[in-house]
C-alpha positions as CSV (number, residue, x, y, z in Angstrom):
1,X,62.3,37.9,107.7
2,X,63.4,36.9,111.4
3,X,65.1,33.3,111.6
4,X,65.1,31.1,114.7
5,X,68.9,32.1,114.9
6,X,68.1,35.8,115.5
7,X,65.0,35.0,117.7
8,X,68.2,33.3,119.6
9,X,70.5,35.8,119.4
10,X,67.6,39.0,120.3
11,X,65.7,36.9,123.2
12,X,67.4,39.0,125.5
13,X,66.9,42.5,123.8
14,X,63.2,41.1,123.0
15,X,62.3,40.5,126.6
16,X,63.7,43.6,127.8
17,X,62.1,45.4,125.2
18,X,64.7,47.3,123.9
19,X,64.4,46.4,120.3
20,X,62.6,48.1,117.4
21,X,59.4,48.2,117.3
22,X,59.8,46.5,113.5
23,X,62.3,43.9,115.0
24,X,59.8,43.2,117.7
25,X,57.1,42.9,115.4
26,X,59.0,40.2,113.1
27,X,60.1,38.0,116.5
28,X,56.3,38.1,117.7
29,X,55.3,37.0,114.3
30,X,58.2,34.3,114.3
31,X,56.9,33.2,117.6
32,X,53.1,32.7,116.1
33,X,54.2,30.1,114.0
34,X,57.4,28.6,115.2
35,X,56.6,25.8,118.1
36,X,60.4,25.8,118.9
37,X,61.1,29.2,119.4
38,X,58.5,29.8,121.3
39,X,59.3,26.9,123.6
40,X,62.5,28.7,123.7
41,X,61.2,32.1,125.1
42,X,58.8,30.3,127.2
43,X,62.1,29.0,129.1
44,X,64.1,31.7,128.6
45,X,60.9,33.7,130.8
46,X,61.0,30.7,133.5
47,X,64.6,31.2,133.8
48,X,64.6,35.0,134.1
49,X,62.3,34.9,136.9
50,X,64.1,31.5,138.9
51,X,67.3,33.4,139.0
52,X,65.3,36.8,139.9
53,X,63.9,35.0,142.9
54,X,67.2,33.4,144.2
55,X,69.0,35.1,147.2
56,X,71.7,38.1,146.8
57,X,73.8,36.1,149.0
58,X,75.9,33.5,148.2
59,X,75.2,30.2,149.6
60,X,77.1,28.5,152.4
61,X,80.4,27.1,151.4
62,X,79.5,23.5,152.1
63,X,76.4,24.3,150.3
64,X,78.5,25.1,147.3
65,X,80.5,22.3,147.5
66,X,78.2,20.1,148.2
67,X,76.1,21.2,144.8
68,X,79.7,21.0,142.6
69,X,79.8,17.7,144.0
70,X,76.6,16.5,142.1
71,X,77.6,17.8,139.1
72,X,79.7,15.1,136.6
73,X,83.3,15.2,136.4
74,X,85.3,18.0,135.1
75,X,88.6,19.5,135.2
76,X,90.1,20.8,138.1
77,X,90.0,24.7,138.6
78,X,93.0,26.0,137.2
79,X,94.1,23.3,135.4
C-alpha cells in the first residue's frame, strides 16, 4: 500500500515515469483518493514546467541582488 510519504519521496520518478508499472499503479491509485497528494503533484507539475520555461542564462547581477534583497534575513554567505 503506497503512503503519502512514498508519493513524496517517488514524485520525481513518478513524473518521469521511470517507476514500475506496479509502483505506478499504487501512486495513481493513492492520488484517486488522497486530496493532499494530489495537490502535491498538481504543484510539483506547475513547478516542473515554471523552471522548464526560465532562461539558460543567468540573470543580471543587479537582478540577482536585487531579488536576494527581497528575501528575509539570513546568514551571510560563508559565515
Amino acid at each position: 500500500m503506497v503512503m503519502c510519504r512514498d508519493v513524496n519521496a517517488l514524485a520525481t520518478e513518478y513524473m518521469e515515469g521511470t517507476l514500475g508499472w506496479r509502483r505506478r499503479l499504487a501512486i495513481r491509485l493513492h492520488l484517486l483518493i488522497c486530496d493532499g497528494c494530489r495537490a502535491f503533484m498538481q504543484q510539483m507539475r506547475r513547478t516542473v514546467r515554471l523552471v522548464g520555461s526560465l532562461p539558460a542564462t543567468p540573470p543580471p547581477p543587479e537582478t540577482e541582488a536585487r531579488l536576494l534583497a527581497t528575501l528575509p534575513d539570513r546568514p551571510s554567505p560563508g559565515a
